[in-house]
C-alpha positions in Angstrom: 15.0 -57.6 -36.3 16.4 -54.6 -37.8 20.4 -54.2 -38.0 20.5 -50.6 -36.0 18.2 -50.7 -32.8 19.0 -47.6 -31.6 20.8 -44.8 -31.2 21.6 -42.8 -28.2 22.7 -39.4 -27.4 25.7 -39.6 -25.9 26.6 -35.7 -25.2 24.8 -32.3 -26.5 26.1 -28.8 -26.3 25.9 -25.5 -28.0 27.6 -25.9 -31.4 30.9 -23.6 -31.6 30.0 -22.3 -34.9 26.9 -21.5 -34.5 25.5 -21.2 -30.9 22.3 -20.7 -31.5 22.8 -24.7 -32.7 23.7 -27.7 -31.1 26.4 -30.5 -31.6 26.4 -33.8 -30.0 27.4 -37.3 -30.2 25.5 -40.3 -30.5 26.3 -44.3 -29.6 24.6 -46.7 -32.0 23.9 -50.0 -30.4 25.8 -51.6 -33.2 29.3 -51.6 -34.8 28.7 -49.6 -38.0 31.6 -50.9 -40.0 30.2 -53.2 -42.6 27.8 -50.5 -43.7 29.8 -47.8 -44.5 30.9 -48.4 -47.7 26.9 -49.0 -48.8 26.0 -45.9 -47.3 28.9 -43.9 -49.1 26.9 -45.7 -52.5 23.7 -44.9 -51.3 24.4 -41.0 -49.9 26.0 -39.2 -53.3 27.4 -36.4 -51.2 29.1 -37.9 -48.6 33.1 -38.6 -48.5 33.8 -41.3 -47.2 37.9 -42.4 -45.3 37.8 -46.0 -45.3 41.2 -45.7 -42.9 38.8 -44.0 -40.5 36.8 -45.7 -41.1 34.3 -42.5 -41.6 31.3 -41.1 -43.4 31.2 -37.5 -43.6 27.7 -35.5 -45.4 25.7 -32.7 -45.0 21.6 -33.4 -44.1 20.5 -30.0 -45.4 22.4 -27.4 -43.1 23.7 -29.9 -40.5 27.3 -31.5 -40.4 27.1 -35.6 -39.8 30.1 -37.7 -39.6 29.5 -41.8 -39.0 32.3 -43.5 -37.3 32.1 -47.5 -36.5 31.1 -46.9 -33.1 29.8 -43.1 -32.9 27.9 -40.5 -35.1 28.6 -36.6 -35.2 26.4 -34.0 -35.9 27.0 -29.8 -35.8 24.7 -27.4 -36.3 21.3 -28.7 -35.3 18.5 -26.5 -34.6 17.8 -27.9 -31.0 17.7 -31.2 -29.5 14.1 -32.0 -30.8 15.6 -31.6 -34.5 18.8 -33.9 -33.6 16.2 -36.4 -32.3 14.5 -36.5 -35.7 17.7 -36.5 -38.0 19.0 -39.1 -35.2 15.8 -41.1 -36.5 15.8 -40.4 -40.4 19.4 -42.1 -40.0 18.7 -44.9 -38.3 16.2 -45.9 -40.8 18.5 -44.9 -43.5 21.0 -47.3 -42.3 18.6 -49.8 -41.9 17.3 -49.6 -44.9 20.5 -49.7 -46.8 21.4 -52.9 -44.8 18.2 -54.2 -46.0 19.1 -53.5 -50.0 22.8 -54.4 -49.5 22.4 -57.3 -51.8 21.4 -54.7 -54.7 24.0 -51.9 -53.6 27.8 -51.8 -55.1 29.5 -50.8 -51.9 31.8 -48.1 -52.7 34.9 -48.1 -50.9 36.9 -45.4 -52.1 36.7 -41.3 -52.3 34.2 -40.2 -55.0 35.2 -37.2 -56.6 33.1 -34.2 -55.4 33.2 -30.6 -57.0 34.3 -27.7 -55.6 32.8 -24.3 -55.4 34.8 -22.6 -57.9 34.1 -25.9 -60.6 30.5 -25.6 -59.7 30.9 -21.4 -60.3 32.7 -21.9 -63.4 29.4 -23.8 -64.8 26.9 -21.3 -63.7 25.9 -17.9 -65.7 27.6 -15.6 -63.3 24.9 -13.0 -63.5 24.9 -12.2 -59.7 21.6 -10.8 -60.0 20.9 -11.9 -56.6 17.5 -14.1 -57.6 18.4 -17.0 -55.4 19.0 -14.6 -52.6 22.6 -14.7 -52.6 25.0 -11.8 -53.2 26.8 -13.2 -55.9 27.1 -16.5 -57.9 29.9 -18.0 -55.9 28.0 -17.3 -53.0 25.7 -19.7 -54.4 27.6 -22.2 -55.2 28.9 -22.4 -52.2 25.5 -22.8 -50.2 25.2 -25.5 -52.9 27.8 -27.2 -52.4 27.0 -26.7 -48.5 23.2 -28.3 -49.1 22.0 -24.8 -48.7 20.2 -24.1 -52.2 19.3 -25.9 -54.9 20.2 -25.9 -58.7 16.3 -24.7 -59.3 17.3 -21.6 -57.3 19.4 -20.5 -60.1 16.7 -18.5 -62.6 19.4 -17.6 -65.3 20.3 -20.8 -65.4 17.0 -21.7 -67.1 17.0 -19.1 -69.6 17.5 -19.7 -73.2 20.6 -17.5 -73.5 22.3 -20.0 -71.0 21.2 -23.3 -72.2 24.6 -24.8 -73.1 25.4 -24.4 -69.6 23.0 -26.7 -68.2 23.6 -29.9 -69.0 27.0 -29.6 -67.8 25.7 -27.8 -64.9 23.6 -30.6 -64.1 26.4 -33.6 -64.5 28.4 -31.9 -61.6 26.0 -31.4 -59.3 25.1 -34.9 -60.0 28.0 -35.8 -58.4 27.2 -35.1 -55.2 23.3 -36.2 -55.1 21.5 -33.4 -56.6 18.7 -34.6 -59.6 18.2 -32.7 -62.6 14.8 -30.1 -61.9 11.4 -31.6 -63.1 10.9 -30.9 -66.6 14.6 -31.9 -67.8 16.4 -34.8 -68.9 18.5 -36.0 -66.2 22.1 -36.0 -67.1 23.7 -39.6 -68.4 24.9 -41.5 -65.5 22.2 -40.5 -62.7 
């Protein structure tokens, strides 16, 4: 029997900050409590209150918080879409219930970068070939879940080598692996 049967939506509406989304909440049929601190191991991104308790991370675009007794989500392209991420979490959880004998809970805040340390490490070209207006733009949408280091060309370009590897170690820290083709950085 798995450790997370289900869970239900609770209540759907049009997201306030963006209303062409949807926010809800959900029930699990379960207390959550015990496998927070896995899932805060397991999910590099996420920060996790342990007075909350609460998990807080971003699934691409969309806003999820996990409480013992109730998920979150924001900005979810339609009911359909919150079905499926409702889905991908529950076997997520169950899956890291599953390994929690090889998983070092972590119960504290990781330390996560901010836009302007992630900025600082990229070329600051802002020419605009990841689609963004400017390089801080970017690194926020990264930050956000938005882009992805790849998207960065100048990045890759001799001229800018000794910014990479240092590039890459921050953006470790909140789940992002190195691009195919380079050593990932020590530590991931």
């Amino acid at each position: 029997m798995p450790f997370l049967e289900d869970i239900d939506i609770a209540f759907i509406e049009p997201c306030v900050a963006d209303p062409g989304r949807v926010r809800l909440y959900a029930e699990p049929s379960r207390d959550l409590a015990e496998v927070l601190p896995y899932l805060n191991a397991v999910i590099n991104h996420a920060t996790y209150n342990k007075d909350g308790p609460s998990l807080t991370f971003m699934k691409e675009f969309r806003l999820i918080t996990i409480y013992p007794r109730r998920i979150t989500m924001s900005k979810a392209q339609n009911t359909t879409d919150a079905w499926q991420v409702l889905d991908w979490l529950k076997d997520l959880i169950n899956d890291t219930y599953d390994r929690r004998g090889s998983i070092t809970p972590v119960h504290g805040v990781r330390w996560r970068p901010t836009a302007l340390q992630i900025y600082e490490w990229l070329p600051r070209t802002n020419c605009k070939a990841c689609g963004e207006p400017t390089c801080l733009a970017f690194a926020v949408k990264l930050l956000l879940g938005e882009r992805t280091p790849q998207e960065c060309e100048p990045l890759f370009l001799p001229e800018h080598a000794s910014l990479r590897r240092a590039f890459f170690e921050i953006v470790a820290a909140f789940g992002y692996p190195a691009p195919p083709g380079y050593p990932a950085p020590p530590g991931t």
